[in-house]
C-alpha positions as MATLAB code, in Angstrom:
seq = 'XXXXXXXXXXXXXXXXXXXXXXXXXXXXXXXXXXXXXXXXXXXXXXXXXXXXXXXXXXXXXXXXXXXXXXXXXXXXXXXXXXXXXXXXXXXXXXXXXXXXXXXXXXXXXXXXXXXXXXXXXXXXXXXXXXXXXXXXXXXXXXXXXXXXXXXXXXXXXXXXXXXXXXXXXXXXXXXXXXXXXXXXXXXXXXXXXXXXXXXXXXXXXXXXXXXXXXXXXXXXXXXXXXXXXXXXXXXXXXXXXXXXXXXXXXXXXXXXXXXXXXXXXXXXXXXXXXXXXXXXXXXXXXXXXXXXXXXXXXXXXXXX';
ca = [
      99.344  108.531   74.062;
     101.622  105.852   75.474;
     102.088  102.873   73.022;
     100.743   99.647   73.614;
     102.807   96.962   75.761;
     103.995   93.918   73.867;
     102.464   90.678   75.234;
     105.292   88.165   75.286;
     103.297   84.483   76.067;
     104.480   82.941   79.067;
     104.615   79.077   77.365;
     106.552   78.546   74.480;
     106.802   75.217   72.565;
     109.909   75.088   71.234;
     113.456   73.458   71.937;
     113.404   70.299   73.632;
     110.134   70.609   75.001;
     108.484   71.397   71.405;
     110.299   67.910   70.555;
     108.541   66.075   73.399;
     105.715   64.135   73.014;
     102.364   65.798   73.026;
     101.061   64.566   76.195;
     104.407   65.581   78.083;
     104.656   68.987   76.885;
     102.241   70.346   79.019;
     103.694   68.689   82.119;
     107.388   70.655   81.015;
     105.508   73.776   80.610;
     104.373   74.100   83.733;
     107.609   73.700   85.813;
     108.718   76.114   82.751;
     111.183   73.712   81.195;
     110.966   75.800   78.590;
     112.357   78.690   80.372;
     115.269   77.637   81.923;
     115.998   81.451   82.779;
     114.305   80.616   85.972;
     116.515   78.114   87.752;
     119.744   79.941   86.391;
     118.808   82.562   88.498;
     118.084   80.577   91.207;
     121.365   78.617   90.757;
     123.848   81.759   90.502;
     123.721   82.375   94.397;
     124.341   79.211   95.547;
     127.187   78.701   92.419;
     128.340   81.783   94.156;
     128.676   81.536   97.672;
     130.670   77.906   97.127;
     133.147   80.123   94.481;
     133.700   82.622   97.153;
     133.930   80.804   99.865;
     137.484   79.035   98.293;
     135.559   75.272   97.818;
     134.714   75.847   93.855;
     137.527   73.503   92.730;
     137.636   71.013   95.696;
     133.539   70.951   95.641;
     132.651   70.532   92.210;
     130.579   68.141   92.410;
     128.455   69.833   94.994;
     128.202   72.721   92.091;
     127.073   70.231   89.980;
     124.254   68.790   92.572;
     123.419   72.546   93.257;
     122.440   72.956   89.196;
     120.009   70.094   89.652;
     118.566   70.970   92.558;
     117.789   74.317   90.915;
     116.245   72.647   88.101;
     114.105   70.579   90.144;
     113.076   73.080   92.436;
     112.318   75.613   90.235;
     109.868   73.419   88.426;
     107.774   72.396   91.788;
     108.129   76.347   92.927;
     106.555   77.077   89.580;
     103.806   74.168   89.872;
     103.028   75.029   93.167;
     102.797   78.778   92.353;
     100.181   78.030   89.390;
      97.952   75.838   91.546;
      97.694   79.102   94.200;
      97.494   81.510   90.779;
      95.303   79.506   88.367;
      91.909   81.550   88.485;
      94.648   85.100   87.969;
      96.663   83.332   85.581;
      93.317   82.918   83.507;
      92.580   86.236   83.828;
      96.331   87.518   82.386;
      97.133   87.928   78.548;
     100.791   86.450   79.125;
      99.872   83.839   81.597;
      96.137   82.739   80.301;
      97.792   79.821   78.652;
      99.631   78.381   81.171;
      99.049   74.332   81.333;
      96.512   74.624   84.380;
      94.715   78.121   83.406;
      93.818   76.808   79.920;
      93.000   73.290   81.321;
      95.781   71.269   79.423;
      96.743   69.887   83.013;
      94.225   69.193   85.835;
      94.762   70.012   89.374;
      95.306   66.341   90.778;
      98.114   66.022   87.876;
      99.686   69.134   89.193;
      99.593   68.167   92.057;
     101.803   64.684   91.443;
     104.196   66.417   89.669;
     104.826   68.799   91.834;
     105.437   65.811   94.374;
     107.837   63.999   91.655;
     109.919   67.439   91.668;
     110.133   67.458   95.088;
     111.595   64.001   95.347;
     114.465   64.743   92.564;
     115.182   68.001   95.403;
     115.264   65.764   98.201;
     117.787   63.722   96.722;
     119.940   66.790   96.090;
     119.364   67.677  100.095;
     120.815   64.356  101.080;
     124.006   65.330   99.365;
     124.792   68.240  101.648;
     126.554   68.327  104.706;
     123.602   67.985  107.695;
     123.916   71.921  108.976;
     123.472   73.043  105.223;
     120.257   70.640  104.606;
     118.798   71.958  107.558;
     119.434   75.728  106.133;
     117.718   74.516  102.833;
     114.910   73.256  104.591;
     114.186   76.463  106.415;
     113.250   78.316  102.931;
     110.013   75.953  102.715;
     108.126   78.250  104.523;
     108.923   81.114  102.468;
     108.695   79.518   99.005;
     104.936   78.294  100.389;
     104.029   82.221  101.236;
     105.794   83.651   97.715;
     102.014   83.512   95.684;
     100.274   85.302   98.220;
     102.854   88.007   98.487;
     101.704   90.220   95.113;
      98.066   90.290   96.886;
      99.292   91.547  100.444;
     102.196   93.584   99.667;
     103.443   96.242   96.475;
     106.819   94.395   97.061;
     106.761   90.809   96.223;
     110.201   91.349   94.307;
     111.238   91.689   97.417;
     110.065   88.666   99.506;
     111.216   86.354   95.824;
     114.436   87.719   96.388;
     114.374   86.300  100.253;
     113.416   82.786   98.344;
     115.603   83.205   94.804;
     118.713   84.372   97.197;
     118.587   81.202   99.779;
     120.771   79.374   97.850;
     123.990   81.572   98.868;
     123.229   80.796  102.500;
     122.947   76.771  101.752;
     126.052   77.048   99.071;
     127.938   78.914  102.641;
     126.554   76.661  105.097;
     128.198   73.860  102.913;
     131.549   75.052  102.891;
     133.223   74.595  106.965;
     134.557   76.952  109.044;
     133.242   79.722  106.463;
     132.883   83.657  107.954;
     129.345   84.208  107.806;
     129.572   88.082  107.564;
     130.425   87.498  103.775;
     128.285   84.687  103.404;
     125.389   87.442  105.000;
     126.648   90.142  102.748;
     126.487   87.998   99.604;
     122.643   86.962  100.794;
     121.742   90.402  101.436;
     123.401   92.051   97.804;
     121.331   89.447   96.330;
     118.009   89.799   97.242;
     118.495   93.421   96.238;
     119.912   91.948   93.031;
     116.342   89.939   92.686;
     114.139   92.980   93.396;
     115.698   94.366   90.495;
     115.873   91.507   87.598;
     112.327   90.953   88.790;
     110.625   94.720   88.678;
     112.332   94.248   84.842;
     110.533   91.313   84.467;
     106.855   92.571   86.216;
     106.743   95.171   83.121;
     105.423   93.092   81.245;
     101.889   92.419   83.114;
     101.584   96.029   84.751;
      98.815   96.586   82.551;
      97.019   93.283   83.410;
      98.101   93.672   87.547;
      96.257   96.637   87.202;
      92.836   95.209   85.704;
      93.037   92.017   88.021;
      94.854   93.768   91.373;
      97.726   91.889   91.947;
     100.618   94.298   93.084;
     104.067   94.224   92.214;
     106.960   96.701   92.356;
     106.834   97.763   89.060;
     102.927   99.306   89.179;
     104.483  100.577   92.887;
     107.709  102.746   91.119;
     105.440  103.607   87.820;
     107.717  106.401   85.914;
     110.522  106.038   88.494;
     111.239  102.221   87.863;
     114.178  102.736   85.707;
     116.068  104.581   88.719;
     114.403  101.952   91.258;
     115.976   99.219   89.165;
     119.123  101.496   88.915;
     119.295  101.616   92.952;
     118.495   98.054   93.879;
     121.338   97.306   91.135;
     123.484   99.405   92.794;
     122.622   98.376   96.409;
     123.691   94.727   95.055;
     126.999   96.062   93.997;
     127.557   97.633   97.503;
     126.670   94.884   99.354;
     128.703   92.189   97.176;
     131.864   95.210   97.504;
     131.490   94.750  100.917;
     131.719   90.517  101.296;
     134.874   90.498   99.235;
     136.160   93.378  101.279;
     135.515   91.431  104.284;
     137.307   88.206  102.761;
     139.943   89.918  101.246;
     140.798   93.827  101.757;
     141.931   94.829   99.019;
     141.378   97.189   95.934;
     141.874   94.415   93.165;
     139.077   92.073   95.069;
     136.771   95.026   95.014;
     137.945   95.325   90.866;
     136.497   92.017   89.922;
     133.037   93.340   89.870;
     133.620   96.116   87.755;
     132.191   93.474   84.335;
     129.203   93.039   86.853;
     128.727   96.487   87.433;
     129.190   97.676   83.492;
     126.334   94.873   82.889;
     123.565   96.467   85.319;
     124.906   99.861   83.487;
     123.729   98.420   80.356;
     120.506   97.188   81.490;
     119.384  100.008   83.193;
     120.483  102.561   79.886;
     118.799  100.119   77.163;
     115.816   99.168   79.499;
     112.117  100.350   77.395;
     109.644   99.725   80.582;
     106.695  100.068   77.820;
     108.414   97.244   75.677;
     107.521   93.961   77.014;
     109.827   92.382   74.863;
     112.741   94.596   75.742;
     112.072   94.201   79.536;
     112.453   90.172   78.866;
     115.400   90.656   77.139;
     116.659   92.524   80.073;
     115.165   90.356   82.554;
     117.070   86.936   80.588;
     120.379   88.978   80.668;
     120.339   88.230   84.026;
     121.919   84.625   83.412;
     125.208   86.448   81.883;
     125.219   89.077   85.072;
     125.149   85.873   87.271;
     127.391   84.051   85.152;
     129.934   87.420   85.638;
     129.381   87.483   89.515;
     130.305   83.508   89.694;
     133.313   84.536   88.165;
     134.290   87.693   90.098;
     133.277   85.275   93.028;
     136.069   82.662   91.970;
     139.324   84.748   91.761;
     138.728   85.837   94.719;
     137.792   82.624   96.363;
     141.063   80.884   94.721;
     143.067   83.331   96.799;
     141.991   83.283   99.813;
];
């Protein structure tokens, strides 16, 4: 008999948000200030595609802008995403505590926040060059469809990897005169990049999904996710080959994911799917494989 899952709670009250004051905490919690894993990941692409695309030194600053705007608009994709959820969320061990399913925030409240979050991110829009603003605004509509995904389709990884990914085509509509079959590529190797990091992460709740009915691609691969995870890994890697190829033909471009590739490896070989605390270990290790990609992204950007 298969050994219970371990129930990792989704709010956690420590760091800088367990030193806030009491009636801020719960407002931090629900835009998951205390899990900052979420807008790293939705930073790396957009970190990446200005690296690649040559502007990382002369655009700093737009890096810099990028890193807020993730911040921000992680925190009103979260709010929004527990105002659709909140009757689920109650009904999940890992989630039943988040601020609006236990009550600690009411709807209205949510609701301003998420408004407040949304102005920090429109300041960040003003900052980019008009074609690139307009790109940013086009993911609206499918950040507002993400919560309804996991009750329409098994593969919700995969539309949150249409969303998490959107930043590498705003990070490549920023830079000018930029070849758009890399900037493609680099969209495309990381939404499979996404589908992966997040079947790690849906592990934890396939239990829960099950009892409740929400779908997700980990209940949809069951025994098999380890190789699924191991394929949309290595569909990532192909697709990423095939951008720097594009930019710059040649064998020592293709070399600089190789750190990138050996971290998936270890991901995939250490990954417990019955674990829920291995599978969020996996799942956060994602910030270092991003962090490894920005860099493979930046030699070869510099010489271009």
């Amino acid at each position: 008999m298969a050994e219970p899952q371990t129930i990792v709670p989704d709010t956690e009250h420590r760091g800088l948000v367990g030193a806030l004051p009491a009636a801020a905490r719960p407002f931090a919690l629900l835009a998951r200030f205390d899990r900052p894993i979420g807008w790293w990941l939705l930073f790396w692409p957009g970190a990446w595609a200005i690296a690649l695309s040559g502007q990382a030194v002369a655009r700093w600053d737009l890096i810099l802008w990028f890193l807020l705007g993730s911040i921000a608009m992680r925190g009103a994709g979260c709010v929004y995403n527990d105002i659709v959820d909140r009757d689920l969320d109650a009904q999940v061990a890992r989630t039943a505590s988040r601020p609006l399913a236990s009550g600690a925030v009411s709807l209205k409240a949510a609701w301003a926040w998420l408004l407040l979050l949304c102005a920090i991110g429109l300041v960040v829009l003003l900052q980019l060059r008009p074609f690139a603003a307009g790109v940013a605004v086009a993911s609206l509509a499918l950040v507002a469809a993400y919560p309804f995904m996991k009750r329409i389709t098994w593969w919700p990884q995969a539309w949150l990897g249409l969303v998490f990914s959107w930043a590498a085509l705003v990070g490549w509509a920023s830079a000018p005169d930029a070849d758009w079959t890399a900037g493609l590529l680099l969209y495309a190797g990381s939404i499979l990049w996404v589908i992966g990091y997040d079947t790690i992460y849906a592990l934890q709740d396939v239990e829960d999904d099950a009892m409740v009915g929400v779908r997700s691609s980990a209940r949809r691969l069951g025994g098999s996710v380890r190789l699924g995870v191991a394929i949309f890994y290595a569909g990532a890697l192909a697709l990423w080959s095939a951008a720097f190829w594009t930019l710059r033909p040649d064998p020592l471009a293709l070399a600089a994911l190789l750190p990138v590739a050996l971290h998936f490896v270890w991901q995939v070989a250490t990954l417990a799917p019955l674990d829920g605390a291995n599978a969020l270990r996996r799942f956060r290790s994602n910030r270092d494989a991003g962090l490894l990609m920005a860099a493979a992204c930046f030699v070869v950007g510099q010489t271009l």
